[in-house]
C-alpha positions in Angstrom: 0.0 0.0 0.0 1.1 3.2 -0.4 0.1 7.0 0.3 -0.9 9.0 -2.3 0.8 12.7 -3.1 2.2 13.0 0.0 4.0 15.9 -0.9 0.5 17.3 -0.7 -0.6 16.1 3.3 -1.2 18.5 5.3 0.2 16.1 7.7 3.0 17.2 9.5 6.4 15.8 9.6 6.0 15.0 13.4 2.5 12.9 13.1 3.6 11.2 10.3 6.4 9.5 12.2 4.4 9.1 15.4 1.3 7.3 13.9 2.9 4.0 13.3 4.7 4.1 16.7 1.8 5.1 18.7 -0.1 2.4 17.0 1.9 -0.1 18.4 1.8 1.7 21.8 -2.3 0.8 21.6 -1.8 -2.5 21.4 1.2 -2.4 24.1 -1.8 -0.4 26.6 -3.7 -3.6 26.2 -1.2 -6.2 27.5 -2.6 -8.7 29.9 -1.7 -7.0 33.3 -1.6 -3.3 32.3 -2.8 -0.4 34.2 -3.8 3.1 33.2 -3.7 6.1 34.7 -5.4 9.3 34.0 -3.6 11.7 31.2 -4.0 15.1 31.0 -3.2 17.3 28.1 -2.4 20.9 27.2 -5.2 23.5 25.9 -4.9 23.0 22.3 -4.0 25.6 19.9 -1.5 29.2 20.3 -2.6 31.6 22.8 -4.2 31.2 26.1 -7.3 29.4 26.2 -10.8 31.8 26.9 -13.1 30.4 28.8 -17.0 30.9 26.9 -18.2 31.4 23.8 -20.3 29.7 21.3 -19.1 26.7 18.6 -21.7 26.9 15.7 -20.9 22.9 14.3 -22.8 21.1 11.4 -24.2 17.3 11.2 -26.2 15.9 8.4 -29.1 15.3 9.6 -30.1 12.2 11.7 -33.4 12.4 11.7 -36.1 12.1 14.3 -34.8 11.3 17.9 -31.5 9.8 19.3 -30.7 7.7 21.7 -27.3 6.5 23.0 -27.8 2.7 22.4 -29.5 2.9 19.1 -28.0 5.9 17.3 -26.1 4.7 14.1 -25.5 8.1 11.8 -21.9 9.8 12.1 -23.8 13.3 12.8 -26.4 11.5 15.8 -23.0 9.7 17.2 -21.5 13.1 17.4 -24.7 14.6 19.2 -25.0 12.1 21.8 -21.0 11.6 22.5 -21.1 15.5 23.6 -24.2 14.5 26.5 -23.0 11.5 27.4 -19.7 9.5 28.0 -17.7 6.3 27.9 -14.9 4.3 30.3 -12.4 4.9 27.8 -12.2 7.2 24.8 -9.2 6.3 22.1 -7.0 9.9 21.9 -4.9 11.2 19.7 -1.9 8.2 20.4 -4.3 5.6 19.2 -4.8 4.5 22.5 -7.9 3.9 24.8 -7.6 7.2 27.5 -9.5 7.0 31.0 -12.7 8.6 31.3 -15.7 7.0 33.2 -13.2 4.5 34.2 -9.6 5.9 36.1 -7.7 2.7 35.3 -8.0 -1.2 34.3 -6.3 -4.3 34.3 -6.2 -7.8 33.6 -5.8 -11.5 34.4 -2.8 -13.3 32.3 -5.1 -14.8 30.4 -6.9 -12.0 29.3 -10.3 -13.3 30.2 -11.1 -11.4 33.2 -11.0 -7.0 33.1 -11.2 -5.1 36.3 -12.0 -1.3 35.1 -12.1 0.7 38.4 -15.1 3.6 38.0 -14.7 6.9 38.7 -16.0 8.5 41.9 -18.1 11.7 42.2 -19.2 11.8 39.1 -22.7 12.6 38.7 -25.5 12.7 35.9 -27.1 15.3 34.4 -30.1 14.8 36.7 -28.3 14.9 40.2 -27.9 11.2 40.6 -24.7 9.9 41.2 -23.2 7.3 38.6 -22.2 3.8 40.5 -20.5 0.4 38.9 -24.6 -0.8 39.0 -24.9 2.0 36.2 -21.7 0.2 34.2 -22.9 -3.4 34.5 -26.3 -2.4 33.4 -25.3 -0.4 30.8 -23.5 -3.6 29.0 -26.4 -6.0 29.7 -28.5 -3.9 28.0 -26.4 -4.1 25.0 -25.9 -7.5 24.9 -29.3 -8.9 26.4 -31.6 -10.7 24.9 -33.6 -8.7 21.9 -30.8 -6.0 22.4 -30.6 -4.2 18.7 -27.8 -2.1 19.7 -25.2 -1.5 16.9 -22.5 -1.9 19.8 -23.7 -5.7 20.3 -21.7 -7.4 17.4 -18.6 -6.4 19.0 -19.3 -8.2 23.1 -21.6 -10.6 21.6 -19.7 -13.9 22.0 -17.2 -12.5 23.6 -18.7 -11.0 27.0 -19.6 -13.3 29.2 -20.7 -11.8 32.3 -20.5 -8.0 33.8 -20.3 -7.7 37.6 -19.9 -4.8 40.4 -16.9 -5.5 42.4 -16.9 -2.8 45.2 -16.3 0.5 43.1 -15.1 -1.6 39.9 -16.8 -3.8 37.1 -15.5 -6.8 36.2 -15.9 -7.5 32.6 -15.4 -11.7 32.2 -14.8 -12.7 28.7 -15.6 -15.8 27.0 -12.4 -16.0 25.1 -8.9 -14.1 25.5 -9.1 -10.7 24.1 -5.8 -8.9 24.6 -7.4 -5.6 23.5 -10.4 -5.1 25.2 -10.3 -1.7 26.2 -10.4 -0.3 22.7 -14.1 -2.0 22.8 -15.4 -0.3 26.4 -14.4 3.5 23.9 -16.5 2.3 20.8 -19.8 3.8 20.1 -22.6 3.4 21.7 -21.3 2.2 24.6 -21.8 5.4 26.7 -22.9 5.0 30.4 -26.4 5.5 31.2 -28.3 4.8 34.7 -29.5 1.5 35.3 -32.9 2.4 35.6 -32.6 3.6 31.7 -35.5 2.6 28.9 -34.0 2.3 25.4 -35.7 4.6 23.4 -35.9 7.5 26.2 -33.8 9.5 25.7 -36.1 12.4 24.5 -37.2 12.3 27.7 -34.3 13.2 29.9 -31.3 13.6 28.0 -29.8 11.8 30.6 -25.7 11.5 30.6 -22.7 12.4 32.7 -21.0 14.6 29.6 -19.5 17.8 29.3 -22.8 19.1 27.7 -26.6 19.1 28.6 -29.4 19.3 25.8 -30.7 23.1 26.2 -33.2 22.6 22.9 -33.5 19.9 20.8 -35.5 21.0 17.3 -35.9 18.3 14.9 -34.8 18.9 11.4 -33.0 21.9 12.2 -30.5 21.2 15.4 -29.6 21.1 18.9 -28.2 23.9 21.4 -26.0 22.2 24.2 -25.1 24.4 26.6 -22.2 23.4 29.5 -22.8 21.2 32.5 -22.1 23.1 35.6 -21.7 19.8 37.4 -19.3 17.8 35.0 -16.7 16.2 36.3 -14.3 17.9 34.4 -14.9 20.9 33.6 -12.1 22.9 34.3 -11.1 21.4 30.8 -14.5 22.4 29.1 -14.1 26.0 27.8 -17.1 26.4 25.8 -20.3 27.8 26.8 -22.4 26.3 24.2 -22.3 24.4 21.2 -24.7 24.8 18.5 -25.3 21.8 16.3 -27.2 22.6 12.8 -28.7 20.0 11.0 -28.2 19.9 7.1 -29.6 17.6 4.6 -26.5 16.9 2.8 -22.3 17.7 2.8 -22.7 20.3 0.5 -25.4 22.4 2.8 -22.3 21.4 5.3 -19.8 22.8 2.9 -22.2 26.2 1.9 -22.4 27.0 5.9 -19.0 26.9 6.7 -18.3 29.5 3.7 -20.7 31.6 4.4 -19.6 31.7 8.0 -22.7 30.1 8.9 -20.6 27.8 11.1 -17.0 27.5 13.1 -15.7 24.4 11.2 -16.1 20.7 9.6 -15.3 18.1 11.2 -16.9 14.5 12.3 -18.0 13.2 8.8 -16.2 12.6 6.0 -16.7 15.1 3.1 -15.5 14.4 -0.4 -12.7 17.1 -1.7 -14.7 18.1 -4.5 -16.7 19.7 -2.4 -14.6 21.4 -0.1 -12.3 22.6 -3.4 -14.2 25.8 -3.1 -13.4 26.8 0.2 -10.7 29.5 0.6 -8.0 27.4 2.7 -6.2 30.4 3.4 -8.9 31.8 5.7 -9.3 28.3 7.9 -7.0 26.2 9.5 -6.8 23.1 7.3 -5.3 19.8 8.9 -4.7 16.3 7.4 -4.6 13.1 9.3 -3.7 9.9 8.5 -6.6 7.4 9.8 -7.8 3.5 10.0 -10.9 4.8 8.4 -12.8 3.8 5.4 -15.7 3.6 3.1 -17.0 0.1 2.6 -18.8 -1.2 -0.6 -20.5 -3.8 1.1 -22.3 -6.8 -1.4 -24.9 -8.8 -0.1 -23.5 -12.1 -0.8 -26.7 -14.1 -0.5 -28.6 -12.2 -3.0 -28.0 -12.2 -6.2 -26.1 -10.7 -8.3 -23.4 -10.6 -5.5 -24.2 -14.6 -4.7 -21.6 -15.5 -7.4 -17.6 -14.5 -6.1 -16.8 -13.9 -9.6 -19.2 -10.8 -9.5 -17.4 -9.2 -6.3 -14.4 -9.8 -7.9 -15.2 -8.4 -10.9 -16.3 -5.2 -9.3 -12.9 -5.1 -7.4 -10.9 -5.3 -10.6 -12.9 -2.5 -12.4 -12.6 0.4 -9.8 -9.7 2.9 -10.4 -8.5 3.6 -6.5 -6.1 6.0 -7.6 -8.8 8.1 -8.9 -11.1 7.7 -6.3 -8.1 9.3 -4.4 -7.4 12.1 -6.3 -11.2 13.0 -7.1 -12.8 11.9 -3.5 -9.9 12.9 -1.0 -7.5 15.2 -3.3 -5.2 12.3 -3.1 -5.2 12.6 0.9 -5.3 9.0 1.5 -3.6 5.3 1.8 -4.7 2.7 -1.1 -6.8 0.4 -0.3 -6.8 -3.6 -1.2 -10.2 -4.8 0.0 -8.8 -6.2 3.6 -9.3 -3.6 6.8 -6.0 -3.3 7.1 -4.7 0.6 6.8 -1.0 0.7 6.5 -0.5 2.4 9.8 -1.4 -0.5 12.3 1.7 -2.6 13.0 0.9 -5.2 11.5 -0.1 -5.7 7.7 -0.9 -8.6 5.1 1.8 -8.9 3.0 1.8 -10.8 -0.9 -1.2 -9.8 -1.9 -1.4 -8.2 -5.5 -2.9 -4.8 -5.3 -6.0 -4.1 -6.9 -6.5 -1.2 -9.6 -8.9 -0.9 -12.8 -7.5 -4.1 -15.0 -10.1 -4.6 -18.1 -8.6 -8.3 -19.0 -9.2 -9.3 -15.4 -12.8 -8.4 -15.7 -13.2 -9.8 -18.7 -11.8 -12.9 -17.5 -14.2 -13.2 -14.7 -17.2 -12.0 -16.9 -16.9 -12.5 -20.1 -20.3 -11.2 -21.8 -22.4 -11.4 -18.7 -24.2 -8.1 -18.0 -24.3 -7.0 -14.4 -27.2 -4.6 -13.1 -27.9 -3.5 -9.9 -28.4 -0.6 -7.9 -25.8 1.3 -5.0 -27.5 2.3 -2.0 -26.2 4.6 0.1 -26.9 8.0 2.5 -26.0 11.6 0.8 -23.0 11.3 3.2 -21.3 8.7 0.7 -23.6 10.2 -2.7 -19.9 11.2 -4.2 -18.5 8.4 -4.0 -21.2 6.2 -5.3 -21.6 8.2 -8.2 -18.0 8.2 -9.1 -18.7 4.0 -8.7 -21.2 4.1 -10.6 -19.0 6.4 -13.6 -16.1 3.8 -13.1 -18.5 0.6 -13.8 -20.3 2.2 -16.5 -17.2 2.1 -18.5 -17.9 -1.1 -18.6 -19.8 -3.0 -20.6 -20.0 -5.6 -18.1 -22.2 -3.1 -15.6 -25.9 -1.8 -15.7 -25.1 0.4 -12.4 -28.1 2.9 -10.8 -27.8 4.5 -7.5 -30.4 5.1 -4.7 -29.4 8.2 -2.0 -31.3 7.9 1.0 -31.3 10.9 3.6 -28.8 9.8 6.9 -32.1 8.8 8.7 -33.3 6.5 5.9 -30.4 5.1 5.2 -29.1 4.3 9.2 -32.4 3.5 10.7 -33.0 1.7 13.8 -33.5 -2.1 13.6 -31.9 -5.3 11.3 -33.7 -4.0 7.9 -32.2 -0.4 7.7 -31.2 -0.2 4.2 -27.8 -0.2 5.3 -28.0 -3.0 6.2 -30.0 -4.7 4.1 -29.9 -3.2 0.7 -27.7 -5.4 -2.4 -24.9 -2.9 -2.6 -24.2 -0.2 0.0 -21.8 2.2 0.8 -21.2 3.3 4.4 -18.9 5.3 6.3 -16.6 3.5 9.4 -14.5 6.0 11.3 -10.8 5.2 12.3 -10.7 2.3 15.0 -7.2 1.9 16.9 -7.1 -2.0 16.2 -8.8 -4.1 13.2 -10.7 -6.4 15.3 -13.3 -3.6 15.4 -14.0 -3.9 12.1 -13.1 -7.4 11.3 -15.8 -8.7 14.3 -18.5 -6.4 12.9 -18.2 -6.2 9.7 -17.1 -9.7 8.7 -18.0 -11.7 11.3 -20.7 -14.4 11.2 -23.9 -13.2 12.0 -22.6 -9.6 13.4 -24.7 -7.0 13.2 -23.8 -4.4 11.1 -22.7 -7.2 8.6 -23.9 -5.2 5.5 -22.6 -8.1 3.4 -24.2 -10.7 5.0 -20.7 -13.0 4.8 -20.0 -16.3 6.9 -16.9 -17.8 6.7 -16.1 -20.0 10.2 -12.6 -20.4 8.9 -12.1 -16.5 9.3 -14.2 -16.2 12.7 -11.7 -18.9 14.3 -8.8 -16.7 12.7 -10.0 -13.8 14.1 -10.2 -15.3 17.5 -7.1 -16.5 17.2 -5.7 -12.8 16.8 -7.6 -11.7 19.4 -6.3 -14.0 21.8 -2.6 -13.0 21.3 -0.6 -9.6 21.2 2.7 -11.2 19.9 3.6 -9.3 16.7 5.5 -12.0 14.6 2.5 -14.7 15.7 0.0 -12.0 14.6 1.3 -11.1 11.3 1.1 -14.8 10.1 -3.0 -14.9 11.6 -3.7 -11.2 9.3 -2.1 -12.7 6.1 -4.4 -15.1 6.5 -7.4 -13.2 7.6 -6.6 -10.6 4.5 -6.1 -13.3 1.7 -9.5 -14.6 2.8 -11.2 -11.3 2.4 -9.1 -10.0 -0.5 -10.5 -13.6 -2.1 -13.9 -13.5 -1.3 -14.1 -9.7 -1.4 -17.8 -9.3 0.8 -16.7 -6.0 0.9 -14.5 -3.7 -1.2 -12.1 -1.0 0.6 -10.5 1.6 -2.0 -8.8 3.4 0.6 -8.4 5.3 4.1 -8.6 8.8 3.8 -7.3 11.1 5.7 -9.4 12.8 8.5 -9.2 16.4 7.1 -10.5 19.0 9.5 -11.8 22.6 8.4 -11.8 25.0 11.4 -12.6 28.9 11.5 -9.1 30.3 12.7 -10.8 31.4 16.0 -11.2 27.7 16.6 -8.6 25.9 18.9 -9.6 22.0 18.7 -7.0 19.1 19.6 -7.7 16.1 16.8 -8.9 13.4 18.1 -9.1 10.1 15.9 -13.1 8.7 15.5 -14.9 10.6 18.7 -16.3 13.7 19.4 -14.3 15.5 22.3 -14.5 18.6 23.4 -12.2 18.7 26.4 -9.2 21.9 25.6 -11.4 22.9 22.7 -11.8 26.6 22.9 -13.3 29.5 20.5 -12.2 33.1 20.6 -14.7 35.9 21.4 
């Protein structure tokens, strides 16, 4: 794999020699008998920080209500991670940071994780939050009837959740040596045991930074600062103003008109942002784990029949997606999760790229129609797909754009989900079991593609059960050949997270969450 134009990163020099090494630290944070302690950082950004002032941000819109254990949409996640909070968040090493939870450990065998909870911290309501909160909060996701997208990463593997004085003890049913990267994935935010899914309308309930002020649907939400956080000597703003848009564009439009203070959270194609005058924002470039997937139902037809995936893979030019989606900002993808910044990578795989013979080889005359469904998040890309195939003869290629709250609704049949084809969004995880249990995995969730393989779920145990790099790279050559092979899902590449902020904006990155500890505006 390799980056593209990386004369033209806005990366700095500095990042990109810490990313691979602060990678590796991730997994090292993980290791069987490790203990965390609370980090702290600098305010972000020149200048001393000012406390106050309003951030005026932009989501496309999730439609209708949230709620922490349901929401799926990039611009609901961001919402409900500014209310509400985790144990751990993963920060800007890569590596999962104390939050609800001050430090953790665990037995040599990895089965058993002691995560001690913070004391005096306090929901939004006045109640104080207690391990009982914690192990109620997991057995909601993983109980029975439980449609929480954060379920395909514990089912099978949690076991039990228990109170142990002022800890939780999470007891797995096989070793996982990087468990703590799970406890800071999404929707896994801490709500009180006596929560209802599907409440959160009601109370708003969370022990964030930020309490819901108004909630308008269609057109936004004002947050305004939590007199009783925790933590707030670290939370400068006053209020944060989240617009709703319909699309990336109406994103784009508001940031140039001044509308808003920055983009950031969601992915946004370059050839929109092209227009914006970069020398009136600060403009940064980050490499990530992150990807589009083209998912392909592989028990409905066309997408049955290997030779069809394959065929797709072989006909998509990823240097162009690149150039035209992420203005060359990226690492090239090969259809396996693996980015070329975790520590360990498949290796002798031939790298995919347009090649006519090959799909002519897997085709021959067959004509191939079917339609790309996907949220107005991802409508670039698909179109560019659908350009790309239709060069083709091969390829009868429509495509379907859903609004974010059509396309990521709530239950197994969301068209996300469900649809032939489908294009969706996954932010940067610090370690490819996250995507590997839920997107591959038999029977996970958010398995768009529908693939089973128990060859590949035993491999991926088998991963998860060691942190040994040399033992590890043999398990992901195998785990990659067997995706790049049966391609259930195609990956083009991992952009970069690229940030657009208002020069008044101070805002530490932060790889796949919303965080607004050190984040200050000036006034």
């Amino acid at each position: 794999m390799r980056r593209h134009d990386a004369e033209r990163s806005r990366v700095s020099a500095l990042r990109r020699t810490l990313v691979p090494a602060v990678l590796v630290a991730a997994l090292a944070l993980s290791a069987c008998t490790s203990t965390v302690e609370q980090s702290s950082s600098a305010p972000a950004g020149d200048g001393t920080p000012q406390a106050g002032g309003t951030l005026r941000t932009s989501v496309v819109d999730p439609g209708g209500d949230l709620d922490p254990v349901l929401t799926a949409s990039p611009g609901g996640t961001g919402v409900v991670d500014s209310v509400t909070e985790k144990l751990a968040i993963i920060n800007d090493k890569f590596e999962a940071s104390p939050v609800l939870a001050t430090e953790w450990s665990a037995t040599p065998d990895n089965l058993n994780w002691t995560f001690k909870i913070r004391e005096g911290v306090k929901f939004n309501d006045g109640s104080t939050l207690v391990p009982a909160d914690v192990v109620a909060t997991y057995n909601r996701i993983i109980g029975p009837g439980s449609t929480s997208p954060a379920k395909g990463s514990f089912a099978g593997l949690l076991d039990t959740v228990q109170a142990q004085g002022e800890s939780v003890v999470f007891s797995l049913k096989k070793p996982f040596a990087d468990f703590p990267v799970l406890v800071a994935g999404n929707n896994t935010q801490i709500l009180p045991a006596s929560y209802e899914v599907g409440s959160w309308k009601n109370s708003y309930i969370g022990t964030g930074p930020f309490t819901v002020k108004a909630f308008k649907p269609g057109q936004g939400v004002t947050l305004e600062k939590n007199p009783s956080y925790w933590n707030s000597d670290k939370i400068y703003l006053q209020t944060v103003e989240y617009k709703f848009f319909k699309d990336q564009q109406a994103r784009v439009l508001a940031l140039q008109s001044g509308e808003v203070d920055g983009l950031y959270g969601e992915p946004i194609s370059s050839n929109l942002t092209s227009a914006l005058d970069e020398s009136k924002l600060n403009v940064t470039s980050d490499p990530t784990t992150g990807f589009s997937a083209f998912a392909f139902r592989v028990d409905t037809a066309p997408f049955d029949d290997v030779k069809v995936r394959q065929a797709v893979a072989w006909a998509l030019d990823r240097d162009a997606i690149s150039e035209k989606l992420y203005d060359g900002q990226s690492i090239e993808g090969n259809d396996t999760v693996y980015s070329s910044i975790y520590p360990v990578t498949p290796t002798g795989l031939e790298q995919r790229n347009a090649n006519a013979d090959k799909v002519k080889e897997l085709l021959a005359d067959r004509k191939i129609k079917f339609t790309i469904t996907t949220s107005s998040t991802e409508e670039g890309h698909a179109l560019l797909i659908q350009q790309q195939l239709r060069k083709f003869d091969n390829f009868d290629v429509d495509v379907q754009i859903l609004s974010s709250a059509e396309y990521f609704a709530d239950g197994d049949n969301a068209p996300w989900l469900s649809a032939p084809a489908t294009i969706s969004y996954w932010g940067s995880r610090p370690v490819p079991s996250q995507f590997n249990d839920n997107l591959y995995r038999t029977g996970a969730l958010w398995n768009a593609s529908h693939y089973s393989n128990p060859t590949l779920d035993a491999l991926f145990d088998q991963y998860d059960a060691t942190s040994g790099k040399d033992e590890r790279a043999k398990i992901v050559d195998q785990i990659a050949e067997i995706q790049w092979t049966d391609v259930p899902v195609v990956i083009s590449a991992f952009p970069n997270t690229r940030r657009y902020l208002s020069k008044k904006l101070h805002m530490p990155y932060t790889p796949g969450n919303i965080d607004y500890t050190n984040v200050w505006i000036e006034h």
